[in-house]
N, C-alpha and C positions, 0 to 999 in steps of 0.2 A: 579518563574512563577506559581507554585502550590499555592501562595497566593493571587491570583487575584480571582478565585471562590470564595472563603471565604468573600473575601471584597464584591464583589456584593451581594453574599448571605446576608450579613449586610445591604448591601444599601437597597435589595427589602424588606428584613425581619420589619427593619423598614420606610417604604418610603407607604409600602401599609396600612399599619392603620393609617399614616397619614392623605394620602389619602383618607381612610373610612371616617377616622375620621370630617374634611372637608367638606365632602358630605355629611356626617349626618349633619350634624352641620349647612351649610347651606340649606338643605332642610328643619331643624326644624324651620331657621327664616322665610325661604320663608313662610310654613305651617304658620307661626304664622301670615304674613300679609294679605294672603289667607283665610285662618279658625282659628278667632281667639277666638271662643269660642269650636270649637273644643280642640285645646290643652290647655286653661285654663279653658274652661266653665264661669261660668257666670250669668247672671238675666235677664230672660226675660218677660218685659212689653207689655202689648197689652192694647192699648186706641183705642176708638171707636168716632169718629168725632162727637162733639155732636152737637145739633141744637144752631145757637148763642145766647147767649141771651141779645144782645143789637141791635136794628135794624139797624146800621148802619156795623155790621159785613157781610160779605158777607156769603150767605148758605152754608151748605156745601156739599150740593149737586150741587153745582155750576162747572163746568167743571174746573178740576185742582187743585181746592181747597184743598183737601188730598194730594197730589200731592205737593202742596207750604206750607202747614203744615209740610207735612214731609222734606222737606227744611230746615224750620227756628227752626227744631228740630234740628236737625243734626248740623245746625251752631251754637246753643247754646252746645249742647255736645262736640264738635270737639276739645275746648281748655281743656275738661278735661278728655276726654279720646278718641284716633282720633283713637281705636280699634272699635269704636263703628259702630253699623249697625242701619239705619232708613228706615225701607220700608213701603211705602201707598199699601194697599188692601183692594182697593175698597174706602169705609166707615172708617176701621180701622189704624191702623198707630202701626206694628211693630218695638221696639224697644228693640237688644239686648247691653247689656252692658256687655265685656270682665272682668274676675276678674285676668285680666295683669297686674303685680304688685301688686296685695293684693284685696280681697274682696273691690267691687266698695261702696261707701259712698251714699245708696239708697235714705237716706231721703232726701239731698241734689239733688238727682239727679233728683225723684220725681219732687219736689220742683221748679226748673227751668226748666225742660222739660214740665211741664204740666200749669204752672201760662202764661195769655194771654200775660201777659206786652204790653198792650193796652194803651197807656195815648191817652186822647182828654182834649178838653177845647169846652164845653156848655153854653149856655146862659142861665141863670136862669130863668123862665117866673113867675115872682112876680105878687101879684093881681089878681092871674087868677080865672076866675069864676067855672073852674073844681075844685079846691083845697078849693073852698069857700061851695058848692055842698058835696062836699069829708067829710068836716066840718060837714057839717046838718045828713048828713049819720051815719056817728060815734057818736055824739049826741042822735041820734035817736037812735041807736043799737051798744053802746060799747062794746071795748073791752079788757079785765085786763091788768092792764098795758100800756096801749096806749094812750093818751090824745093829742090837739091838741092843737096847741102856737101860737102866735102872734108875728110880729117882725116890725121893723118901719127905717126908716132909711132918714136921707134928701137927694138929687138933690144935689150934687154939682156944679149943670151947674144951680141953679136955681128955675129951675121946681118944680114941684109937689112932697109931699114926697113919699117913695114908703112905701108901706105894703104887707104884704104876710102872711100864714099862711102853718103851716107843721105840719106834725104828730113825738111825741116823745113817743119812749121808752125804757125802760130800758135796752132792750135784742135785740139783732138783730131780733133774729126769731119773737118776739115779733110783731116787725114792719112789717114781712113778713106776716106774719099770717094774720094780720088786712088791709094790703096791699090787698093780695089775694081774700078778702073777698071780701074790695069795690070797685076795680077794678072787679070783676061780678055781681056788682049792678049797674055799672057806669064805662063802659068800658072807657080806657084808650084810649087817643086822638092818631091818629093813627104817630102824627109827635111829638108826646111829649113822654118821661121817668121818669120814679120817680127813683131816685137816693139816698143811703144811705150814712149818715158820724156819724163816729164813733166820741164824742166827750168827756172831760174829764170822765163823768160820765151817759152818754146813747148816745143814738141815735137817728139821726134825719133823715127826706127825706128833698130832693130837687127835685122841679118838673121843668123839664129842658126841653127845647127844643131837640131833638134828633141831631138833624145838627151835626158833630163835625167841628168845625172850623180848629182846628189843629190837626192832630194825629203825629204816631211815624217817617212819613216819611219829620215831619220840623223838625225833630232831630237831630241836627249834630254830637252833645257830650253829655256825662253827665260825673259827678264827683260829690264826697263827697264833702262837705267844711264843714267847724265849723262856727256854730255861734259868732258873736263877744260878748257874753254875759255873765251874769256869771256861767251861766250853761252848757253852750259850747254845744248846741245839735246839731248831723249833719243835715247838708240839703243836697239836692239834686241839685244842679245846673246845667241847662240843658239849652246847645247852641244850638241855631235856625240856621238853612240852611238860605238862603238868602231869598228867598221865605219863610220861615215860619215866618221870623223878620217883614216881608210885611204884611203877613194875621195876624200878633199877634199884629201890628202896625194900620191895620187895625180895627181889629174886635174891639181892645180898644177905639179907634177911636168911633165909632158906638153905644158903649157901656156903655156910661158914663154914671154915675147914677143906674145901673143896677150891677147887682152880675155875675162874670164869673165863672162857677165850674170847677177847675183843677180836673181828673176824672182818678183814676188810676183802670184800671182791673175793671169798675165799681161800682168803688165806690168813695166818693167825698172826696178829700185827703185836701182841702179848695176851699172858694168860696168869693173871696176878691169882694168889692165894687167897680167900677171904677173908678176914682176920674178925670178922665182922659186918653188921648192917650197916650197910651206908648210905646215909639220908643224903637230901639233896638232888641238886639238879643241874652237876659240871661232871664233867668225865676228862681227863687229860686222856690222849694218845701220843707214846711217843715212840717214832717211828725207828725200823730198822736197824742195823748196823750195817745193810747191804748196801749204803747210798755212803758219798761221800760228802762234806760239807755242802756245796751247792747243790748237788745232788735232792738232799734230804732236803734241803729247802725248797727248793722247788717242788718237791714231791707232796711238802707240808701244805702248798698253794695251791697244788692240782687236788690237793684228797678235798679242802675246803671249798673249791669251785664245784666239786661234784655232790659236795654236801650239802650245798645250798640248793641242790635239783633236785627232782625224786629221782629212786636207783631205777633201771631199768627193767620192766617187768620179766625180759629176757635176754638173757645173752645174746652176741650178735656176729652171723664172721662176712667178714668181706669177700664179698665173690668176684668185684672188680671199679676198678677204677680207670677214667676216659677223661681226656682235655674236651671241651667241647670251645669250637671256635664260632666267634659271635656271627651272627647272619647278616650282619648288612652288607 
């Protein structure tokens, strides 16, 4: 009978660090789904809504707009890290990211939280007497590096050939600079764009209608594929909603003879001819000649990750970024 004390004594002696143990234990996960840069710390980014800069984006100082940024932030970061925090204030858009599991992969994350993934499809406005004006301008007062081209193309339906003329240079900014110039000599039509594309060996504008015909909400899918050629370069192939197969069926429709710009983030990724209406509901993109082999692959996986999210109602720039170290 004197052995029954003892036994217990063994049972509490070890039953209560169990217990402790338990309690800690589950408090530390609970803490961890509660304040997860408390117990890892972490990076904290602060972006500031900026003004859009394509006219068809909505302001953002528009009711909500912060608000549904920090949304399709959040649903971009969630599959690579669902520790993460995205709060709208005001104007700004904090974002922390948990270093749960090993110091977070910034430039990546940068990368996809801040890039619009905005695609449209524009109608090129070939012939126009702004771009022709545009011409005399730069003629008159050039600028290094910048020249203007001519391009020609026939009516497949026929008609009349088209012609058009754009500005080329060598450097992006190049093109910006002489952009900025004559656009305050000759303000910019308040329903038109000038749009850049990177091509083998410089760069060109296209002057486009603003409209977008399609954006990211006739997007049903995307995916990589291979080209069937001897250099195998990825594309992009991107399924239409049923509604977007209609307006892309349409607008080709309306468009024959005419250049359509596929318009990624603002800039012109190509601008095919129409030869014709084209029904259906697949769109190939195939990317630059700016990227080199892995380059453009990977580029082809980043355009697809951001296609699967909605674009971002606004552009965004970084005002700063902090290590933040955990508090225990």
């Amino acid at each position: 009978m004197r052995r029954r004390p003892v036994l217990v004594g063994i049972l509490v002696t070890v039953g209560v660090p169990a217990v402790v143990g338990l309690g800690w234990g589950g408090w530390r996960l609970w803490r961890r789904e509660r304040d997860p840069m408390g117990v890892a710390g972490g990076v904290r980014l602060l972006y500031r809504v900026d003004a859009p800069r394509s006219r068809t984006a909505p302001a953002p100082n528009q009711p909500g707009v912060p608000q549904r940024t920090a949304d399709a932030v959040r649903e971009r970061i969630k599959p690579y890290n669902r520790h993460a925090i995205v709060q709208a204030q005001r104007d700004e858009l904090e974002v922390l990211i948990p270093a749960i599991g090993g110091p977070p992969p910034m430039d990546q994350f940068k990368l996809l939280i801040a890039r619009s993934g905005r695609l449209e499809f524009k109608v090129v406005d070939d012939g126009s007497d702004y771009m022709k004006t545009i011409a005399v301008e730069l003629h008159r007062n050039p600028f290094e590096g910048v020249t203007i081209q001519p391009e020609s193309w026939g009516d497949p339906a026929g008609g009349r050939d088209h012609e058009d003329l754009f500005l080329v240079g060598a450097q992006a900014e190049q093109l910006v600079a002489a952009l900025s110039a004559l656009v305050r000599v000759h303000p910019l039509p308040e329903d038109h764009d000038i749009l850049l594309e990177k091509r083998a060996s410089d760069w060109r504008t296209y002057y486009v209608f603003s409209t977008a015909h399609l954006d990211n909400a006739d997007v049903r899918e995307a995916e990589v594929n291979w080209a069937l050629d001897k250099q195998g370069d990825p594309e992009v192939s991107i399924e239409l909603t049923s509604a977007g197969g209609e307006k892309f069926s349409a607008l080709t429709g309306r468009s024959v003879g005419r250049k359509v710009a596929i318009v990624l983030e603002d800039r012109v990724v190509t601008a095919p001819v129409i030869n014709g209406r084209i029904p259906g509901f697949r769109v190939r993109v195939t990317l630059g000649a700016d990227y080199n082999p892995y380059e453009r692959a990977q580029a082809a996986k980043d355009l697809v990750a951001v296609l699967r999210q909605q674009a971002l109602p606004a552009p965004m720039v970084l005002v700063s970024e902090e290590t933040v170290s955990p508090r225990d």
